[in-house]
C-alpha positions in Angstrom: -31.1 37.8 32.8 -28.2 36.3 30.6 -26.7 33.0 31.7 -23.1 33.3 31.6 -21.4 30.2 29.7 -19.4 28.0 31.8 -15.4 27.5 30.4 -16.7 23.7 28.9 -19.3 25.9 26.7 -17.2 28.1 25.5 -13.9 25.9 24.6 -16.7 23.9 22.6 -18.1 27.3 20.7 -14.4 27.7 20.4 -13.5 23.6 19.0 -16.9 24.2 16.8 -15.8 27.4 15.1 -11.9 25.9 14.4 -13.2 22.6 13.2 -15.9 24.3 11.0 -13.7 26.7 9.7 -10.4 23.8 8.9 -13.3 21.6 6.9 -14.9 24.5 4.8 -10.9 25.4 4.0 -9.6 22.2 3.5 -12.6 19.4 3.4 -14.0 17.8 0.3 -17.3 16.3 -0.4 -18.4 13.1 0.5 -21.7 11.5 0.2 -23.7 10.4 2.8 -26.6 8.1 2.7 -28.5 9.6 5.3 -27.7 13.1 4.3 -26.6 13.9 1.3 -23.4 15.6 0.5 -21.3 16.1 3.1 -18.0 17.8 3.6 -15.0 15.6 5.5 -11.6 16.9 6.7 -9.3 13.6 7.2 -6.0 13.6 8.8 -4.2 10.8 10.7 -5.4 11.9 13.8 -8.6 13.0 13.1 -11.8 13.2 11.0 -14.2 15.8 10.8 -17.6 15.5 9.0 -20.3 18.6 8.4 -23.9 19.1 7.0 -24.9 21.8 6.0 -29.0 22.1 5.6 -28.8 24.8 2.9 -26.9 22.0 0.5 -29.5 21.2 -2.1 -28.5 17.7 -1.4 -29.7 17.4 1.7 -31.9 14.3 1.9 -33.0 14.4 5.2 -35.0 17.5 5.3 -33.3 18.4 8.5 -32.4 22.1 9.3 -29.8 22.1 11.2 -26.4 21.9 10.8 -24.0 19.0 12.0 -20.7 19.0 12.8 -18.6 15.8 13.9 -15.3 15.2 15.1 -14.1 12.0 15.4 -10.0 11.0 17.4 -7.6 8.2 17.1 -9.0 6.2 20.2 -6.4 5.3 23.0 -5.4 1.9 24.4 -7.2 -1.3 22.6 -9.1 1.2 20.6 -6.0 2.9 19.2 -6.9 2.3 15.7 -10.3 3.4 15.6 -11.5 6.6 15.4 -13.8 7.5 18.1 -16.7 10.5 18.3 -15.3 13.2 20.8 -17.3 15.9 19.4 -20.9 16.3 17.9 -22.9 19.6 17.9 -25.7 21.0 15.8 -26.9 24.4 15.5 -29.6 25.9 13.0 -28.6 29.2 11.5 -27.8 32.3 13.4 -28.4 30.3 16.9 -26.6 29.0 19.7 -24.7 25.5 19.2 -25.9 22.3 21.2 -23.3 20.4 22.2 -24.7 16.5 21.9 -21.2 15.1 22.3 -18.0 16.8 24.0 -15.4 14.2 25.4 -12.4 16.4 26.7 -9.2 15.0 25.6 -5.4 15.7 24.0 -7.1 15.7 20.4 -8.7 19.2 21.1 -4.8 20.0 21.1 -4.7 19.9 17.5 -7.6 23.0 16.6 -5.7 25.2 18.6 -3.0 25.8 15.6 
């Protein structure tokens, strides 16, 4: 028997496949130490990172893939970015949602 996903699972398949989608566009590469090359998508707002375990640059070894979203923190932490999102998924499976802090910023993948 299927499990049905619960609205918090799908608006994070949903934030996953914006924010994946607005960093493959629009992100460039970064290097990581502990991963290799990387591809970020910064705005004012916002930072995305992702890994992608097919890059040849992968230095880690690790297969799956990681996606990070990271918010302009409220109140003393206004100026620092804070994780709000973290999921990994290996290819042609189910997402895991490690971190999912609901919030304004998920406001801003919905344009």
């Amino acid at each position: 028997m299927l499990r049905q996903l619960t609205n918090k699972q799908k608006r994070a398949i949903f934030l996953k496949e914006r924010a994946l989608e607005m960093v493959q566009k629009q992100g460039s590469t970064l290097q990581m130490p502990d991963c290799g090359i990387a591809l970020e998508c910064a705005r004012p707002s916002f930072r995305i990172f992702y890994v992608d375990p097919e890059n040849v640059e992968n230095v880690s070894g690790d297969k799956y893939h990681h996606l990070d979203i990271y918010a302009v923190g409220r109140g003393k932490r206004e100026a620092k970015r804070v994780k709000v999102f973290s999921t990994r998924w290996e290819s042609g499976a189910a997402p895991e949602v490690i971190t999912f802090q609901r919030g304004p910023w998920e406001e801003l993948f919905l344009s």
